[in-house]
C-alpha angles and dihedrals in degrees: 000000000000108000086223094071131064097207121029105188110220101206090239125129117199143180138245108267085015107155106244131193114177116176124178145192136188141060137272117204095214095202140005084280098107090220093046092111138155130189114204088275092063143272116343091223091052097250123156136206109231091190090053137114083257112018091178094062121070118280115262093024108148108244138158150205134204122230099326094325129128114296114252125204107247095170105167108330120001112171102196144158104253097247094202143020128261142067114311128239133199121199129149131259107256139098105223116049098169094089101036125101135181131058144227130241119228137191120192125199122182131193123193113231 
């Protein structure tokens, strides 16, 4: 999951109910400031991104939404029931991607119910 983008789609398709584990690994520099990192549960420093998907979870946190519906926090391992259908996407909380770099690793495990 590129930090440039907001959404990155997976490619996956899931059900409704589906058992999902997502765990991932890496860093995202959230702007040109060298310590300005974030691991896929949020900022190291503890900044948020009040314009973001989820402006109440650290900025750079790794979440996630299925089809169009409401974005969920992932962070580094997150095991749920899929509560929607459609293909899941991963992005990162923030609300300006131009200057980030890095990226996060991601492995997706699905389960059917």
């Amino acid at each position: 999951v590129q930090g440039t983008q907001q959404w990155t789609p997976t490619g996956l398709v899931v059900r409704r109910g589906d058992a999902m584990t997502i765990t991932a690994t890496g860093e995202v520099r959230l702007s040109t400031d060298a310590a300005d990192l974030a691991s896929p549960t949020g900022s190291r420093s503890g900044k948020m991104a009040a314009n973001a998907p989820l402006p109440n979870v650290p900025a750079g946190a790794l979440i996630g939404r299925i089809g169009n519906s409401a974005p969920f926090v992932v962070g580094s391992q997150r095991q749920f029931a899929a509560p929607a259908a459609g293909q899941l996407f991963l992005g990162i909380n923030d609300s300006h991607f131009p200057d980030n770099q890095g990226s996060f690793q991601v492995e997706i495990q699905r389960g059917r119910r």
